[in-house]
C-alpha positions in Angstrom: 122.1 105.9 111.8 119.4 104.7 109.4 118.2 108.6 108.6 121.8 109.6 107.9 122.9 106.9 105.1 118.9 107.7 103.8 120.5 110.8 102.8 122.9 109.6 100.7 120.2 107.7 98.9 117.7 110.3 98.3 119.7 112.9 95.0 120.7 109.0 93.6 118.2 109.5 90.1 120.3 112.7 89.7 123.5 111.3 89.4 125.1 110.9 86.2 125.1 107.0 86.6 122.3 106.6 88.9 124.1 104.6 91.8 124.2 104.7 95.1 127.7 104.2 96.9 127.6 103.0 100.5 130.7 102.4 102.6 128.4 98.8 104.1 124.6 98.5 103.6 123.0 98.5 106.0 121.4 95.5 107.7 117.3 94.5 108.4 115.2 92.0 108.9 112.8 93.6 106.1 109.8 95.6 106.9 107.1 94.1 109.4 103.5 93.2 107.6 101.3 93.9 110.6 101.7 97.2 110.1 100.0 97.3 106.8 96.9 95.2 107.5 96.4 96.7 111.0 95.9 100.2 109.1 93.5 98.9 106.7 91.6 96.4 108.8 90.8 99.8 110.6 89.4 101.2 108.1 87.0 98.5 107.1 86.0 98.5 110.6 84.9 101.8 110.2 82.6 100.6 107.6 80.6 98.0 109.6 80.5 100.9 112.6 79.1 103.0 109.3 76.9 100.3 108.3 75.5 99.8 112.4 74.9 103.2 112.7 72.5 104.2 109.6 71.8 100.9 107.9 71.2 102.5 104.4 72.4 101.1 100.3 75.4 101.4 99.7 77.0 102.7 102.9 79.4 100.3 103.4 80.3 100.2 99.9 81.2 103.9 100.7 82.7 103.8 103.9 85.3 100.6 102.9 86.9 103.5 100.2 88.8 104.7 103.3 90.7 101.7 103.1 92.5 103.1 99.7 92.6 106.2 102.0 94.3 104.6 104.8 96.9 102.6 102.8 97.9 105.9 100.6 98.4 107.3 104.2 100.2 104.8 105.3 102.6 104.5 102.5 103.4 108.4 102.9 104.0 108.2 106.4 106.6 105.2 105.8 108.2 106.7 103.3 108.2 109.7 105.1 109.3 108.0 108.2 111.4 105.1 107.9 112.3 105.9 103.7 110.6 103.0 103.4 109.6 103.4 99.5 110.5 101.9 96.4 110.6 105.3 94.6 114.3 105.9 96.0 114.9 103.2 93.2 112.5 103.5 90.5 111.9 107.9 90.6 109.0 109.8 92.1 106.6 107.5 89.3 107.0 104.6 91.9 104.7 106.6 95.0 101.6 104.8 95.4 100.0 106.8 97.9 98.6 109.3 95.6 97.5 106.4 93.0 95.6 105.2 96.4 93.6 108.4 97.0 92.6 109.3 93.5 90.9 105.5 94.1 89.5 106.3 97.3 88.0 109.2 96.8 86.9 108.6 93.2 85.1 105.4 94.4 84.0 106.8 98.0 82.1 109.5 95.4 81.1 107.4 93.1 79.7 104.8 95.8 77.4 108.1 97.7 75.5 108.6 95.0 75.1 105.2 93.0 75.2 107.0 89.2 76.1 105.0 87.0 78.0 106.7 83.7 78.4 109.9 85.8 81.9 111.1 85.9 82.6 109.6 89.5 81.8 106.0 88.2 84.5 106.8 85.4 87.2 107.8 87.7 86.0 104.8 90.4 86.5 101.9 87.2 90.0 104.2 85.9 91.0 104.3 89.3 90.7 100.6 89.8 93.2 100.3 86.7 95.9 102.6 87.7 96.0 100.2 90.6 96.6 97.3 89.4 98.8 98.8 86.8 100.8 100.5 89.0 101.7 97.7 91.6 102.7 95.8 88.1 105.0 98.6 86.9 106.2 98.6 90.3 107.2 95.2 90.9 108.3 94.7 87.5 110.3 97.3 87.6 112.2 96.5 90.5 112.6 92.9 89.2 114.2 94.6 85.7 116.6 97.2 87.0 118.2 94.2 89.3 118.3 92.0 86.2 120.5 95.5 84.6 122.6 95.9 87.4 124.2 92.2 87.1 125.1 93.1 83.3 125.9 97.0 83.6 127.5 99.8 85.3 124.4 102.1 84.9 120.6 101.6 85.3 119.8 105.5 85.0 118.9 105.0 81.0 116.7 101.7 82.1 115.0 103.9 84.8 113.7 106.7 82.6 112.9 104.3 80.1 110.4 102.5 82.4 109.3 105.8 83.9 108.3 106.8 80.4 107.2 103.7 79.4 104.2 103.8 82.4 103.6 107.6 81.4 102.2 106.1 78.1 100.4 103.3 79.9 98.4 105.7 81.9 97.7 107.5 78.6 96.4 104.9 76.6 94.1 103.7 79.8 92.5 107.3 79.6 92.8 108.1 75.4 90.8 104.2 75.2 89.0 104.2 78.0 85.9 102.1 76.4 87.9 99.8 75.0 89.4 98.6 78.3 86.0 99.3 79.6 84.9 96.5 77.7 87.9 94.0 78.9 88.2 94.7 82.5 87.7 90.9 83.2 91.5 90.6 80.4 92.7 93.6 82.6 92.5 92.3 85.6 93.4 89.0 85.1 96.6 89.6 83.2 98.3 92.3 85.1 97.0 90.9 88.2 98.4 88.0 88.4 101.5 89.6 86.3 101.8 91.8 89.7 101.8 88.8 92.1 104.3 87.0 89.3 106.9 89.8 89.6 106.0 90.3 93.1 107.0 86.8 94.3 110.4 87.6 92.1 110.6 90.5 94.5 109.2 88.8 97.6 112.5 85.7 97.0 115.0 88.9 97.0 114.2 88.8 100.8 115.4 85.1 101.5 119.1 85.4 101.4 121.6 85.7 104.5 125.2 86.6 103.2 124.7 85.2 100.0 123.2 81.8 101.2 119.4 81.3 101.0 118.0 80.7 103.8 115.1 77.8 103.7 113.2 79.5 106.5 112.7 82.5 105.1 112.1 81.0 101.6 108.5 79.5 103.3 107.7 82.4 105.0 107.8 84.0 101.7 105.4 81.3 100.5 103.4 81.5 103.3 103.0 85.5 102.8 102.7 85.5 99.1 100.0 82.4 99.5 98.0 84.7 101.5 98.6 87.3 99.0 97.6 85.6 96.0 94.3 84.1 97.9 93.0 87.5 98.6 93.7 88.6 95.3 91.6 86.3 94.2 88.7 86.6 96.6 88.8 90.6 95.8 87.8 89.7 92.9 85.1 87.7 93.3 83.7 90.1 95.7 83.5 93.0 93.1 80.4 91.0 92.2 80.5 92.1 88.7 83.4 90.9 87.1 83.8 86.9 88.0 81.8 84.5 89.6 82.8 80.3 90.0 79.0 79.8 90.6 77.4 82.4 88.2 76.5 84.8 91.4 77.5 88.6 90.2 75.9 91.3 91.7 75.5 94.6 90.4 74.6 97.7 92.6 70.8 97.7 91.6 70.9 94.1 92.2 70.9 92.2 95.7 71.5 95.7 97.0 72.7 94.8 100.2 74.6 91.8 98.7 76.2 93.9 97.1 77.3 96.4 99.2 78.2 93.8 101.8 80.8 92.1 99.1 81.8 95.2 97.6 82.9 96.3 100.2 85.2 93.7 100.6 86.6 94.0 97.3 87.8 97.2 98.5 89.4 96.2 101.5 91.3 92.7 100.1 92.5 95.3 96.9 94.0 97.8 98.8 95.2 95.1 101.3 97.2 92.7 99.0 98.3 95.5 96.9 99.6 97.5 99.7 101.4 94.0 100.8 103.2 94.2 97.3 104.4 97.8 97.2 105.8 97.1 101.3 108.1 93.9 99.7 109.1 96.0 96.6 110.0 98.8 99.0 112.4 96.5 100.4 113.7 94.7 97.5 114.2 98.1 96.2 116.7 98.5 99.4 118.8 95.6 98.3 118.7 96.2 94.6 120.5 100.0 95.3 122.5 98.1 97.0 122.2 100.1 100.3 120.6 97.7 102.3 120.9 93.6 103.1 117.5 92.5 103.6 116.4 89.0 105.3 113.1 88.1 106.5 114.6 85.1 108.2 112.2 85.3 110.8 108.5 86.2 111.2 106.9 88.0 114.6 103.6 86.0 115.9 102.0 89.4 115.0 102.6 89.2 111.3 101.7 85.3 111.5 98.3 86.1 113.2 97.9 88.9 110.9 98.2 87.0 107.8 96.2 84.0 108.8 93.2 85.8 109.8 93.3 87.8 106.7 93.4 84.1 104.9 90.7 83.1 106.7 88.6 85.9 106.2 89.5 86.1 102.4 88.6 82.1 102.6 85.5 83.2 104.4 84.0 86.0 102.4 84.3 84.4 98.7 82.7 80.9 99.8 80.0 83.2 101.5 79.7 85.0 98.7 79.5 82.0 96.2 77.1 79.7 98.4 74.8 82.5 98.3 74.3 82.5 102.1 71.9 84.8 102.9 73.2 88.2 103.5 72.2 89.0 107.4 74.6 85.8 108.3 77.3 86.7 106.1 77.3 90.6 107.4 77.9 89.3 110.5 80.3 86.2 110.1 82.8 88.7 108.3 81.8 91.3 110.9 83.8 88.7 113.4 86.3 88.4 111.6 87.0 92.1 111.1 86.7 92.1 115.0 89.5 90.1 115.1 91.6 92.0 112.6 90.8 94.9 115.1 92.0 93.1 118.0 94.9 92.5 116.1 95.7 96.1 115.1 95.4 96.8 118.5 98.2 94.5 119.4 100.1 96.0 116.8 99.8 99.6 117.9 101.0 98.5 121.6 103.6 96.7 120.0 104.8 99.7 118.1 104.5 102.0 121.5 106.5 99.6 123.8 109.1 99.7 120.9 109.4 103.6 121.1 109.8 103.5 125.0 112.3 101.3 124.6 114.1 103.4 122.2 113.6 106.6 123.3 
């Protein structure tokens, strides 16, 4: 039933008033989180089995880029799937998956060979940008084209406007590259936490039943976009170069395998939270067309685990970090805890396979 209104959603950018008519939206209960960090988590695993297996600078500093890998994966197979994207709404701009790979495999090259100013460390630090930028224009976008749709009839000038208006970004991040170069720390820390601002508005889309807001689902939004917001945060510190709260940065020729250990990391909380943003903005995407009635009234124990280990472990790794505990200990306290995101993911993939025998 799903797949057949998805085709009246799919031509709705090249209608002459860009709407989308629906005899009823559908109903959900809003897209399931596990999903998400059971397909990254997997990836960082992949990193410490990298790092086991030929303990060498840098490798798992190179290995964790497959987590970009495996969330631009997964957001094409959704979207693919389950039209589970917020492009439907905002034009083909909105896709992160590709934004995800360019990362990936710009910082997994970069990362191999350890150059600095060699073209791959260019595209790893632009790459880094076009994230963050993108999961901005993303949210914001969905927040401004509901804000449209309570004042006008059409929202088809607003979405070419903002499709044009991210066109430029990405130009000006390329034509003055050394200038943002030189205010990454200003970058980051504006349109970061002006994503997780415009995400929340997205996020509190999700907490209405009928009209009526529903108080359970307004603190499991909290509770999600808490965890969100705290490994943000602890990314960030564990990019080593661009903040510390004790003074400790770390720079690749620097506490080597300090570095690599926490870098790592930053890789796998910054595809993670950011992949958690672009899965809510898929689905208040669904309500603003207008084809969809979304509530997350309810949360499965799977998402709950899922999200409080990955709070713990953001926790974990950025007081690690800080406290300059010595590296051996700290590879493998966060080693555990990525066991336990594995153990979750398993869970969640024999989750998802009872669900298809009892569909089929």
């Amino acid at each position: 039933m799903e797949r057949q209104r998805l085709v009246t959603v799919l031509p709705q950018l090249l209608r002459s008033d860009g709407q989308v008519q629906l005899a009823e939206p559908l109903k959900s209960s809003g897209f399931e989180i596990s999903p998400v960090i059971a397909t990254i988590s997997t990836f960082q695993l992949l990193a410490f089995l990298a790092y086991a297996a030929a303990p060498s600078p840098y490798v798992m500093a190179t290995v964790s880029n497959t987590c970009y890998m495996g969330a631009g994966l997964y957001r094409a197979i959704i979207s693919l799937t389950r039209g589970h994207s917020s492009s439907f709404l905002l034009g083909q701009l909105a896709g992160s998956a590709f934004v995800y790979v360019f990362l990936g495999s710009s910082s997994f090259a970069f990362h191999a060979e350890s150059t600095l100013n060699s073209p791959a460390h260019s595209l790893d630090i632009l790459g880094g940008w076009l994230l963050v930028l993108h999961v901005f224009f993303v949210a914001l976008s969905v927040c401004v084209i509901a804000l449209v749709k309570r004042v006008a009839s059409s929202t088809i000038v607003v979405q070419i406007v903002l499709s044009i208006m991210l066109v430029v970004a990405f130009t000006l991040l390329t034509t003055f590259y050394d200038s943002f170069y030189g205010k990454q720390l200003e970058f980051y820390f504006v349109l970061g936490p002006g994503a997780a601002v415009f995400g929340s508005i997205c996020r509190f889309m999700l907490v209405y039943k009928k009209g009526d807001l529903q108080w359970g689902a307004a603190r499991i939004a909290l509770f999600e976009l808490g965890v969100a917001l705290t490994v943000v945060f602890s990314a960030i510190l564990c990019q080593g170069e661009l903040l510390s709260l004790t003074g400790r940065k770390l720079s690749y020729n620097k506490e080597g395998d300090a570095y690599d250990l926490y870098h790592a990391h930053w890789h796998f909380f910054l595809a993670t939270s950011t992949a958690i943003l672009y899965s809510r903005s898929a689905d208040a995407s669904r309500v603003v067309m207008g084809t969809h009635t979304v509530c997350v009234c309810a949360q499965s124990l799977l998402d709950t685990v899922g999200l409080t280990i990955l709070f713990f472990y953001a926790v974990t790794a950025a007081v690690l970090k800080e406290a300059r505990v010595a590296t051996d200990a700290s590879l493998i306290v966060l080693f555990c805890l990525n066991a336990l995101l594995a153990l979750h993911a398993m869970l969640t993939a024999l989750d998802w396979l009872k669900r298809r025998r009892e569909s089929a």
